[in-house]
N, C-alpha and C positions, 0 to 999 in steps of 0.2 A: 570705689576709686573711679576717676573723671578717665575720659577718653581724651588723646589725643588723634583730629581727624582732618581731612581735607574737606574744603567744602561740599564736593559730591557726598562724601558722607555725613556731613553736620546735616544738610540737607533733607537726605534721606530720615538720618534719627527725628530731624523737627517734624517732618510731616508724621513719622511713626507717631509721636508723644502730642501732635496736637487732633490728631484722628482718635487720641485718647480721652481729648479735651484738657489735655495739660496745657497750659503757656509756660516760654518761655522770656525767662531775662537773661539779656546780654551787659556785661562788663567786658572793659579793652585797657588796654594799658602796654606801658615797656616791661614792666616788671624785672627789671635788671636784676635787682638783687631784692630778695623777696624780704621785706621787715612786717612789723605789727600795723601800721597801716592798710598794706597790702589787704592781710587778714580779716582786719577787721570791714576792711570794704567791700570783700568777694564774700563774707558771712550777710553783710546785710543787702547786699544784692543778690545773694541768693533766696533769701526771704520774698522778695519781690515777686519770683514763679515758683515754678513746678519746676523746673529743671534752670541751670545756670549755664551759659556759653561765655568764654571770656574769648577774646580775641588779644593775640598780642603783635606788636609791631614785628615786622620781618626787622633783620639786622641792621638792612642796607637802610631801613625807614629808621630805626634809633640814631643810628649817625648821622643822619642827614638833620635830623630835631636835637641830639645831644650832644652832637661832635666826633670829634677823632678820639678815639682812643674809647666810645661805648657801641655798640654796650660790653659791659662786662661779660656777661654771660651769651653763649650764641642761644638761638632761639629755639632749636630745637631740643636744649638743655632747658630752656625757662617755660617751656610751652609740656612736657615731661614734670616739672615742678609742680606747676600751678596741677596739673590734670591730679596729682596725689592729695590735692590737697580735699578737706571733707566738701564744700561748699561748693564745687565745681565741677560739674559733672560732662562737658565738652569744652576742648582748647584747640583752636585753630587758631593758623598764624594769619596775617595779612599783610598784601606786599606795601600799599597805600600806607600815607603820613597820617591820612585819618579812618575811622572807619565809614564812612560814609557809603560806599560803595558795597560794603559790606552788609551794613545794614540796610540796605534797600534791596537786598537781594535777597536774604533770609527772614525779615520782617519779624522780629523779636517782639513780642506784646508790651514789654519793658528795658528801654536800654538804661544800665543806670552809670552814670556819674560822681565822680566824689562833689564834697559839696562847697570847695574853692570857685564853683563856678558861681555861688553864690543864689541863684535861680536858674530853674530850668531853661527857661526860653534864652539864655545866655552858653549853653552849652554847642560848640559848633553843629552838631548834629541835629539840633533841634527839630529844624524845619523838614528833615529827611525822612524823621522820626514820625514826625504829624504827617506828613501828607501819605505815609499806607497807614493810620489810623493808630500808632503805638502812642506809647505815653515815657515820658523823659519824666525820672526821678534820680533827685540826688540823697547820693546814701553812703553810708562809712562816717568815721569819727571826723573833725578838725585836723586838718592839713598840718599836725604838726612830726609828721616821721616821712622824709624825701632820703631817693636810692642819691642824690646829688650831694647833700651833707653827709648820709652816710659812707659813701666815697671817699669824698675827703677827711671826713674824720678817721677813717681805715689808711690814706696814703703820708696824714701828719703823724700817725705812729712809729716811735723808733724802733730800729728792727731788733730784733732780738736774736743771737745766734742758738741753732739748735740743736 
């Protein structure tokens, strides 16, 4: 089971695991509500290293990118998710809209992407990515399972009494 940490401690673990000669990849997202894409994208980004770090958006960064009324789930509930799951072995939050900052801080050997962005050098982080020497790869199935259709597919259901 994945840790959930603050950066002093992701920190501390990376340099642990790379004095071991492990690399790490990093995956980031909202992860509002956790579906089969999610999955399948944190599996194939964890094939990418030796250990996986996902970052996920603090609160106040999901509403400012998704709106009023998400995220659904607060973050210290979806950053406790993600840590359970097999493929994911540190989750920290971050305050930023992107991780950019983040990853120039921690320096991941692989940040990875789903693959909507189409190509690498198309993903906003790209350039943050290259210049401490990491590698940007996109991974996970076809963009067809979003927490936004799943949403609304959940709020046009009629209720049922129980």
């Amino acid at each position: 089971m994945g840790q959930v940490v603050n950066l002093d401690q992701l920190l501390a673990a990376a340099s642990r695991l790379r004095e071991k000669g492990r690399s790490l990849a990093f995956a980031n997202g909202h992860f509002d509500l956790l579906h089969v894409g999610h999955l399948r994208y944190l599996k194939d980004a964890r094939a990418q290293g030796d250990a996986l770090v996902v970052g996920i958006n603090s609160d106040r960064s999901v509403e400012r990118l998704k709106g009023r009324g998400r995220p659904i789930v607060p973050a210290a509930e979806r950053a406790e998710l993600l840590a359970a799951l097999a493929p994911v072995d540190f989750v920290v939050v971050f305050e930023g809209d992107s991780p950019a900052e983040l990853l120039a801080i921690l320096k991941p050997e692989i940040h990875c992407k789903g693959p909507d962005y189409g190509s690498p050098e198309r993903v906003p982080e790209f350039e943050v990515v290259r210049a401490y020497g990491g590698s940007t790869r996109l991974v996970g199935d076809p963009k067809d399972h979003n927490t936004t259709d799943l949403i609304a597919s959940v709020r046009n259901l009629p209720l049922q009494p129980d």
